[in-house]
C-alpha positions as CSV (number, residue, x, y, z in Angstrom):
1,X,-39.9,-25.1,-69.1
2,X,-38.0,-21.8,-69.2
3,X,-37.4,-19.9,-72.7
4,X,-35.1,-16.8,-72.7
5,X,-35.0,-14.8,-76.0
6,X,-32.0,-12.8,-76.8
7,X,-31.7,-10.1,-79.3
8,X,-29.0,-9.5,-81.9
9,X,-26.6,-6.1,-81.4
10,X,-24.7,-4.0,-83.9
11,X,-21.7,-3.1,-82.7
12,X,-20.9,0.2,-84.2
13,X,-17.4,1.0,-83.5
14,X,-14.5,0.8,-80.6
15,X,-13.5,3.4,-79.1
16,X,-9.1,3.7,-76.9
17,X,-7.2,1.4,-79.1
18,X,-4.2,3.2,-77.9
19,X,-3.7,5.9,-74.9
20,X,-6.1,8.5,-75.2
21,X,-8.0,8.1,-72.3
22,X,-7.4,5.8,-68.6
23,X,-9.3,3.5,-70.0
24,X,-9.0,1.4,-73.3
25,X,-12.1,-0.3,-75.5
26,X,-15.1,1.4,-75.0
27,X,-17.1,1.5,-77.5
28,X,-21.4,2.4,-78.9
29,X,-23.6,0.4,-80.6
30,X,-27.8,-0.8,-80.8
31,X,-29.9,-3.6,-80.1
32,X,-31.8,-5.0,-83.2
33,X,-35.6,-6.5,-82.5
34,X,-35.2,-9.3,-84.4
35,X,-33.8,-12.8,-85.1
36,X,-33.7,-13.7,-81.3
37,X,-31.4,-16.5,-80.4
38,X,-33.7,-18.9,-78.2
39,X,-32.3,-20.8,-75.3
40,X,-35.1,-23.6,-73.7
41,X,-34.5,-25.4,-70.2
42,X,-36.4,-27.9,-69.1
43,X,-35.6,-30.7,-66.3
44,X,-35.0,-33.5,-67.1
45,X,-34.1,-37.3,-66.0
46,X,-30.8,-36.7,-67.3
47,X,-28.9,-33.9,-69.4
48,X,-29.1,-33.3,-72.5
49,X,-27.7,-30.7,-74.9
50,X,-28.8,-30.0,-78.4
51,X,-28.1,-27.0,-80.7
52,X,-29.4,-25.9,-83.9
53,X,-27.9,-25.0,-86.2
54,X,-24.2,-26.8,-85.3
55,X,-22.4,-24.1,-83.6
56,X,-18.2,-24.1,-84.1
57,X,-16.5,-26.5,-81.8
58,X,-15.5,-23.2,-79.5
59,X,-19.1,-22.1,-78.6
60,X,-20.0,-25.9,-78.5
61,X,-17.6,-26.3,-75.8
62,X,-18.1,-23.3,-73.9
63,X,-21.5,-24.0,-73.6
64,X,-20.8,-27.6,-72.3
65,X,-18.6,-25.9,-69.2
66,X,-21.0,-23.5,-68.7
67,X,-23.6,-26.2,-68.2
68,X,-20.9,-28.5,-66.3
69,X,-19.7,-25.8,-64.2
70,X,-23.3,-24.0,-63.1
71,X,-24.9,-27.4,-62.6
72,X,-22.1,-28.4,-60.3
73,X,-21.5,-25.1,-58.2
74,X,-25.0,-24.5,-57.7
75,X,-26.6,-28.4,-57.6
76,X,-28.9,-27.8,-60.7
77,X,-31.0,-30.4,-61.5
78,X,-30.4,-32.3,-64.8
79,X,-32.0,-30.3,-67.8
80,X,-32.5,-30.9,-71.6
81,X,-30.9,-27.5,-72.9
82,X,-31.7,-26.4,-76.7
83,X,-30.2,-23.7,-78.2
84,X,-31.6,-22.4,-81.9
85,X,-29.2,-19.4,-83.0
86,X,-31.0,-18.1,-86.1
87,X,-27.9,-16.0,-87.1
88,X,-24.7,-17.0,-88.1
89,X,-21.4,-16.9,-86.1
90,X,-18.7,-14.8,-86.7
91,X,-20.7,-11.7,-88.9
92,X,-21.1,-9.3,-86.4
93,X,-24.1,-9.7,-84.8
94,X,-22.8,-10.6,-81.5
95,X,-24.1,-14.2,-81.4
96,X,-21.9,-15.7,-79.3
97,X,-22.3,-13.5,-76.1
98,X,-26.2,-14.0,-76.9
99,X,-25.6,-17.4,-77.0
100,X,-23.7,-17.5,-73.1
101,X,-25.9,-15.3,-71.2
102,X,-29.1,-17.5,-72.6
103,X,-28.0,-20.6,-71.4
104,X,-26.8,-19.1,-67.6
105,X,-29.7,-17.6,-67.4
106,X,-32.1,-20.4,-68.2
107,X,-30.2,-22.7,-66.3
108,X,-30.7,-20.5,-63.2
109,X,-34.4,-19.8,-63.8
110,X,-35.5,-23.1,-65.0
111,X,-33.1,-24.7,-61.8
112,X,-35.0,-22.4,-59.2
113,X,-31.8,-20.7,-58.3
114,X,-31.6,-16.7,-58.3
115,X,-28.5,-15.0,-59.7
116,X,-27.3,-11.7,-60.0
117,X,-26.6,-9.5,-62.9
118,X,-22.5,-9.5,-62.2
119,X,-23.0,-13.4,-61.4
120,X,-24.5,-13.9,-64.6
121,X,-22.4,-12.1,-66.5
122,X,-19.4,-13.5,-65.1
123,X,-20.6,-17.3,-65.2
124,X,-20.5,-16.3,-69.2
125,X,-17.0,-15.0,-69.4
126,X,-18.0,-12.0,-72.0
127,X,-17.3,-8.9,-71.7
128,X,-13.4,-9.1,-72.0
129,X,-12.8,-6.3,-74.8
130,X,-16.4,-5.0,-75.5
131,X,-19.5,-4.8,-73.1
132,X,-22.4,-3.8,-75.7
133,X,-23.5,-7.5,-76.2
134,X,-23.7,-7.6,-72.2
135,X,-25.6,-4.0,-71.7
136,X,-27.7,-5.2,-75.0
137,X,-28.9,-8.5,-73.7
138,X,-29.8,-6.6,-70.2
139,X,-31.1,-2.9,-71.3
140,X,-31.5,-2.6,-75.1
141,X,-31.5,0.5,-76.7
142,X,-28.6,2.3,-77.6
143,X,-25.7,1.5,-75.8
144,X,-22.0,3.2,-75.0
145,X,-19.6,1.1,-72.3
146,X,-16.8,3.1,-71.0
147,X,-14.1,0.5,-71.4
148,X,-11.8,-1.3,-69.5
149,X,-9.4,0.5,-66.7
150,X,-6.0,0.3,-68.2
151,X,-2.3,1.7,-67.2
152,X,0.3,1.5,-70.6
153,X,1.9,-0.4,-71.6
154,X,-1.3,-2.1,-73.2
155,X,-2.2,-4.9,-75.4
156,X,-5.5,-5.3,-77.7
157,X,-7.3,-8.5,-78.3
158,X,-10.9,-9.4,-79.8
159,X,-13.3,-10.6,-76.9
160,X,-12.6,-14.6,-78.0
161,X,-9.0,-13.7,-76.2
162,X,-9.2,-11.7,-73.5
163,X,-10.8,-12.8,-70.0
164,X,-12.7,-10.6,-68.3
165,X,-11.5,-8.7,-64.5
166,X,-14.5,-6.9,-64.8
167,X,-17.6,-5.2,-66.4
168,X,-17.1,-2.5,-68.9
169,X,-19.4,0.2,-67.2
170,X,-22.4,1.3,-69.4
171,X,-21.8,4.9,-69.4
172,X,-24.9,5.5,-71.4
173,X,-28.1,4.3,-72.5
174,X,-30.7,5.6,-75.2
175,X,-34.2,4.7,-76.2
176,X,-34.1,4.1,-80.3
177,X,-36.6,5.9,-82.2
178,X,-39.3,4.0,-82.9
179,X,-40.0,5.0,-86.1
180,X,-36.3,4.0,-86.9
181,X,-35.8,0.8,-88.9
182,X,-32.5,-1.3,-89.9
183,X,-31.7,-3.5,-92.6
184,X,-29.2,-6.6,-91.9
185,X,-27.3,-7.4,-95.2
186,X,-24.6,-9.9,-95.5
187,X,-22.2,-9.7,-98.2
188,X,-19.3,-12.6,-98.9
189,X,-16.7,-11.3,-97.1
190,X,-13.7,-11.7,-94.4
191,X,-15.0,-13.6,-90.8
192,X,-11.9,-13.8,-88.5
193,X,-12.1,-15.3,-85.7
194,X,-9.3,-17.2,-83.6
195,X,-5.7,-16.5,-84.2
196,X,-6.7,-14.5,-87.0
197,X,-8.8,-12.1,-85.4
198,X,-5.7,-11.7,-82.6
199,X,-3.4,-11.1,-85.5
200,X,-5.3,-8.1,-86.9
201,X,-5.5,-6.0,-83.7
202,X,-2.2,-6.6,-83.3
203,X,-1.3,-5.4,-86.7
204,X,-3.9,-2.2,-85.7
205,X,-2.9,-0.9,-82.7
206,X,-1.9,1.4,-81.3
207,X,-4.6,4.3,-82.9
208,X,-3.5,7.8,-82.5
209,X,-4.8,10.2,-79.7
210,X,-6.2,12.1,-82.7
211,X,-8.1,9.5,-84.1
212,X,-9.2,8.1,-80.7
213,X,-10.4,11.5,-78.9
214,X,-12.4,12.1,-82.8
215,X,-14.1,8.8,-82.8
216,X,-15.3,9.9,-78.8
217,X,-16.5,12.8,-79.7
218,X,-18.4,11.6,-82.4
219,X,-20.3,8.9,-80.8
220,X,-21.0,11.5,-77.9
221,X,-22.0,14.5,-79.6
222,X,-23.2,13.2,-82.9
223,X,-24.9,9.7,-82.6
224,X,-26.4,9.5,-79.4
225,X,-26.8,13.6,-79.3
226,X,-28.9,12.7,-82.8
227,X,-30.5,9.6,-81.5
228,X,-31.8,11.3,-78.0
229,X,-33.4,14.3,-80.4
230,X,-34.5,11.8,-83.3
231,X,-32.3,13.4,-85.6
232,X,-32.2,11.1,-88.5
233,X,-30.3,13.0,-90.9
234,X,-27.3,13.9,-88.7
235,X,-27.6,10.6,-87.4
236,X,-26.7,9.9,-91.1
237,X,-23.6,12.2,-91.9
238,X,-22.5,11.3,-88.2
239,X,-22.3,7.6,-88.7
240,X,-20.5,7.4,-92.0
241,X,-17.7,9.4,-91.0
242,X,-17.9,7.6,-87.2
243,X,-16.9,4.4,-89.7
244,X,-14.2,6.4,-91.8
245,X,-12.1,6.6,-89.0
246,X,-10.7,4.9,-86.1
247,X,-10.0,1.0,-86.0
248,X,-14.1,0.7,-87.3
249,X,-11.8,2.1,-90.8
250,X,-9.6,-0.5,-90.5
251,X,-11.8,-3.8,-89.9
252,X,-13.4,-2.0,-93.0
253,X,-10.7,-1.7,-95.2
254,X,-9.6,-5.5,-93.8
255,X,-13.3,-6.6,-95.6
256,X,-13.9,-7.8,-99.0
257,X,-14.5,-6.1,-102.4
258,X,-17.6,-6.5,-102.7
259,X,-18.7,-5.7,-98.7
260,X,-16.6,-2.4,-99.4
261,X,-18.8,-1.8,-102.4
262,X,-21.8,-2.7,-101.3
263,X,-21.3,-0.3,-98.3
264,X,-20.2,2.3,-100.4
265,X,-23.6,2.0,-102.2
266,X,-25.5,1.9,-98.7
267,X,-24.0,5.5,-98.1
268,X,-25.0,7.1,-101.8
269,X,-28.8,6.4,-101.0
270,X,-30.4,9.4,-99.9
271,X,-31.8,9.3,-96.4
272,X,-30.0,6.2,-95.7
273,X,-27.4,5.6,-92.3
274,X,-25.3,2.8,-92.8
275,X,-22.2,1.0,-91.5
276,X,-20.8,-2.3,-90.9
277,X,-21.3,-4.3,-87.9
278,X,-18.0,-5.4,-85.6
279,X,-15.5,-6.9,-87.6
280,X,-18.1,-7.3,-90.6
281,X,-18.8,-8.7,-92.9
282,X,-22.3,-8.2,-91.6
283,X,-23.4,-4.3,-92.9
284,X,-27.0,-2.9,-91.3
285,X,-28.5,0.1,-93.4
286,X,-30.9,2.5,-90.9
287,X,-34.2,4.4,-92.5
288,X,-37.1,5.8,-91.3
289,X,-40.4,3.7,-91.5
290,X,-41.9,6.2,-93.9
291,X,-39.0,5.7,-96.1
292,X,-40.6,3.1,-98.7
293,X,-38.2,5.1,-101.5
294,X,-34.7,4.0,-99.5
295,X,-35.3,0.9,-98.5
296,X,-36.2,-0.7,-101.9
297,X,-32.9,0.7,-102.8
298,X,-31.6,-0.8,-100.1
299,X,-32.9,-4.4,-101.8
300,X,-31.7,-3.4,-105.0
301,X,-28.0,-2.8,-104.4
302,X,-28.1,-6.2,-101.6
303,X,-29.3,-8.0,-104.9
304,X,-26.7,-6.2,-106.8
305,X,-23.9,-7.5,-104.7
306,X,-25.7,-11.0,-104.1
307,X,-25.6,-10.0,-100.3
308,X,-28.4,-12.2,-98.1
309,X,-31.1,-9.7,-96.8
310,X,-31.7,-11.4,-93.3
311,X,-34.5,-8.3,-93.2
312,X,-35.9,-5.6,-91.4
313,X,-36.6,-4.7,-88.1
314,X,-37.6,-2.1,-85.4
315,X,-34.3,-1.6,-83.0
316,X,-34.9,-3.3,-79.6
317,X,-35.2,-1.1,-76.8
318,X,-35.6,-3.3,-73.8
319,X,-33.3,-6.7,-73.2
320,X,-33.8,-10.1,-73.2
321,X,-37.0,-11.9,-72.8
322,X,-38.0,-14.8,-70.2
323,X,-41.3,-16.9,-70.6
């Protein structure tokens, strides 16, 4: 039996929504070591497919032609797959693209047939708008992709709606202090997905070239400058006005009262980074270990808000895991 463990990412802002750059998307964010999807194959006399909890009817079914399509093109034997996602869908942890590279790559190791990175990766059909889940789920760490090459006229679309020509490069890639520790909250709040999720980057985009080249700069020189020098504190300043900005300001502004609140809360605690996750409603609040003070505040004001506290973890700073 093969069991590949995949680790849940933050995704901490885009980067050329508009014509800034030769290349649109792009984008920064971590990999959290914690609440592992886990993906089991084992042969068996015939296939069988079983997930827990029920995923939507999309992943369901891309999971099923993953399996259909692998098993045919590379003559796997038949396998009982089971697939336990202990994080929801749709909150910005990245679950889905988890989800897709777990099963090709169990299939493959569990079926005895080698495959390569860019195989792999396009057998899962992610990486169309963002490549942080994909650079997550292979390195860890913190992670910046460089986008997609693109000539204008451009379009934007969420990953669910955009097909993949090829891999957004990972430009660069960070160990996360260790001493470093995030807190996944999840308010009520707004999940698009679908047409919905199309509708608002169509609304949002273009960006300006001023917003864009500010955003850049601000992942480059501020969080992964502070994260290569374990800078905590201008990690802190950097991050809140990283998600001020940009189109991260406008999935924010897009999110419920009471996530808006509870992140406004996140940012008054004193030696506290925080932000929201993709397109939310998912918000992650980032302390040092030491920092007993900050993260009970952190409980206080999730409790305040009646957010779920899915807990607290070390970041991850390698990628998935096969036993």
């Amino acid at each position: 039996m093969t069991t590949i463990r995949a680790f849940p990412r933050l995704h901490l802002g885009l980067f050329d929504l508009g014509t800034a750059t030769p290349r649109k998307y792009g984008g920064i964010g971590v990999s959290v070591d914690g609440l592992p999807t886990v993906v089991t194959a084992e042969r068996s006399p015939t296939s069988d497919l079983s997930l827990f909890p029920v995923l939507d009817h999309q992943a369901t079914e891309d999971i099923s032609r993953i399996i259909a399509d692998l098993s045919s093109l590379h003559s796997l034997p038949p396998m009982r797959i089971d697939v336990h996602v202990p994080v929801p869908q749709h909150v910005g942890l990245g679950a889905k693209t988890a989800i897709l590279l777990a099963v090709v790559q169990a299939l493959h190791t569990e079926g005895r047939k080698p495959i390569d990175k860019t195989a792999l990766i396009r057998s899962s059909g992610r990486g169309g708008t963002s490549g942080i889940g994909i650079h997550a789920f292979f390195e860890g760490g913190l992670i910046m992709d460089g986008g997609h090459r693109s000539s204008p006229p451009r379009t934007y679309a969420p990953s669910s709606a955009t097909s993949p020509h090829d891999l957004p490069p990972l430009v660069a890639r960070i160990s996360m202090p260790i001493q470093w520790r995030v807190t996944l909250l999840l308010p009520s709040g707004e999940r698009l997905r679908g047409r919905a999720e199309e509708a608002f980057f169509a609304a949002h985009t273009p960006l300006s070239h001023g917003d864009i080249e500010r955003v850049i700069a601000l992942a480059v020189s501020g969080l992964a400058a502070s994260v290569a020098s374990d800078d905590f504190r201008t990690f802190a300043d950097v991050l809140r006005e990283f998600q001020s900005i940009g189109f991260k300001a406008r999935e924010i502004a897009n999110q419920s009262r009471a996530t808006r609140m509870l992140l406004t809360s996140l940012w008054d605690i004193n030696e506290c980074a925080a932000g929201m996750s993709s397109m939310g409603p998912l918000l992650f609040a980032i302390t040092e270990a030491s920092n007993a003070s900050a993260v009970a505040q952190i409980s206080e004001v999730s409790a305040a808000y009646e957010a779920q506290l899915l807990g607290t973890f070390a970041f991850r700073n390698a990628g998935h895991q096969i036993d």
